[in-house]
C-alpha positions, 0 to 999 in steps of 0.5 A: 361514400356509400352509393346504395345506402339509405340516408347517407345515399339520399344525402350524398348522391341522391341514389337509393337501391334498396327497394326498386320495382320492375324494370323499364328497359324499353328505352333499351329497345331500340338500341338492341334492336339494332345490335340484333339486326347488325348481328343478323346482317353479318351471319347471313354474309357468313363472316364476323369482322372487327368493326361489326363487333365494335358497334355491336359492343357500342349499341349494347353498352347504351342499352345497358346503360339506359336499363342501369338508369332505368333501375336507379329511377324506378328506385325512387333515387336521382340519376344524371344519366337521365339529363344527359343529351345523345352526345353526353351519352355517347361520351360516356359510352366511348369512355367506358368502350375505351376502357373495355377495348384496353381490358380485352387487348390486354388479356389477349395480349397476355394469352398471346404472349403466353402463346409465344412461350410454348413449345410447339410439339404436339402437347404444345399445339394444343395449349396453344390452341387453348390459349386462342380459345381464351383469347378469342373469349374476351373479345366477344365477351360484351356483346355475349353479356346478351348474345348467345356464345359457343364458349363456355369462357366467353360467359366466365369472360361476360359477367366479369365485363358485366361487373366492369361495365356495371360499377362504371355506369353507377359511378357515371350515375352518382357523379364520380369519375368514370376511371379505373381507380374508381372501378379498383376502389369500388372492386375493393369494397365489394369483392366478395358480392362481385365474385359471387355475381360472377359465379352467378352470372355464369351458371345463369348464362350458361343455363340460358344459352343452352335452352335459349339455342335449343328454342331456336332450332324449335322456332325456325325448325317448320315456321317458314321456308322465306330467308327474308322472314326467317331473319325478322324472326331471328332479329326479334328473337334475338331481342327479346333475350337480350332484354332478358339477360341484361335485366337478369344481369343487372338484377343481379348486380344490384341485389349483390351490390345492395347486399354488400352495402348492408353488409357494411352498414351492419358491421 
């Protein structure tokens, strides 16, 4: 089934993706508005802890989903996600969350028992180090989709999550199952358009988060001495790049997903 076809699209999942408008993402709003607060409350206690990062991941995932929406709409194509209720929405999102959670204690897992197997000389300290780094990567790697990140891996780590994230969403939205196979079925088909998003994604990000630090140090460098505003202006801030990544992130998606159904149409 092609999900971004044209006629076999509107016959079959009533999705088209080949022409689409501007974005709406203000249903997003509140969603990130509340990510950015919940993550501003937690660098002023100086302290980042597990359950913060879940519900940050939580409120991230429902904008992303209403902006996936969003896109589809605008499209002129059908989304059920639109009829869904808060509480079909939220299963959906803790779906998905599950499915990620798994994903990224996998990986760490991995690292960790990769970190076990090293010899702890010096030589072995410092790979050990590394593989912490890689580890530590992926568990932030969904909420950086639209936050800033001190690692460089954590942007190679967030656009894979984005492509993960991505194909399940468009699943939920043309009625096929939220499942890992879906997601290898649909990884298989449009390998080459998801490898090349990653590539993209990760230079883009990279870019961003490095001018995106550098215009914050401009922005609270003289603009106020009380603590109080100086966090309201953080949390806006705050939001109004995350809007921007996550449209540039979709956008992305989309324009490879597009790409690689025509590909298939044309051969």
């Amino acid at each position: 089934m092609q999900t971004f076809g044209r006629k076999a699209a509107v016959r079959q999942t009533g999705v088209v993706l080949d022409q689409f408008g501007p974005f709406r993402i203000s249903e997003a709003v509140p969603w990130l508005l509340l990510a950015s607060a919940l993550r501003a409350f937690g660098h002023i206690a100086g302290k980042t802890i597990v359950i913060e990062v879940l519900l940050v991941q939580c409120l991230v995932f429902m904008a992303f989903s209403a902006t996936a929406h969003s896109i589809v709409t605008e499209s002129g194509g059908r989304s059920v996600i639109g009829g869904f209720s808060l509480a079909g929405k939220i299963r959906l999102m803790k779906n998905v969350i599950k499915k990620v959670l798994w994903f990224q204690f996998g990986i760490i897992l991995l690292y960790l028992f990769l970190a076990v197997s090293l010899d702890l000389n010096d030589e072995g300290a410092r790979e050990l180090s590394s593989v912490v780094y890689w580890a530590g990567s992926f568990f932030v790697a969904f909420d950086g989709m639209v936050y800033t990140s001190g690692f460089f891996v954590t942007r190679i780590a967030s656009s894979i999550m984005g492509v993960m994230v991505f194909l399940w969403v468009i699943a939920s939205a043309t009625e096929r199952p939220v499942t890992w196979q879906e997601l290898l079925k649909s990884l298989g088909e449009h390998w080459l358009a998801m490898a090349i998003s990653v590539i993209v994604l990760t230079a883009c990000m990279h870019f961003i988060n490095y001018n995106q630090l550098k215009f914050l140090g401009f922005l609270m460098a003289d603009v106020t001495t009380d603590a109080r505003l100086q966090t309201i202006i953080y949390i806006f801030y705050q939001t109004a790049f995350a809007f921007f990544r996550m449209w540039l992130m979709i956008y992305v998606l989309t324009t490879a997903l597009k790409w690689s159904y025509r590909n298939q149409r044309a051969s």
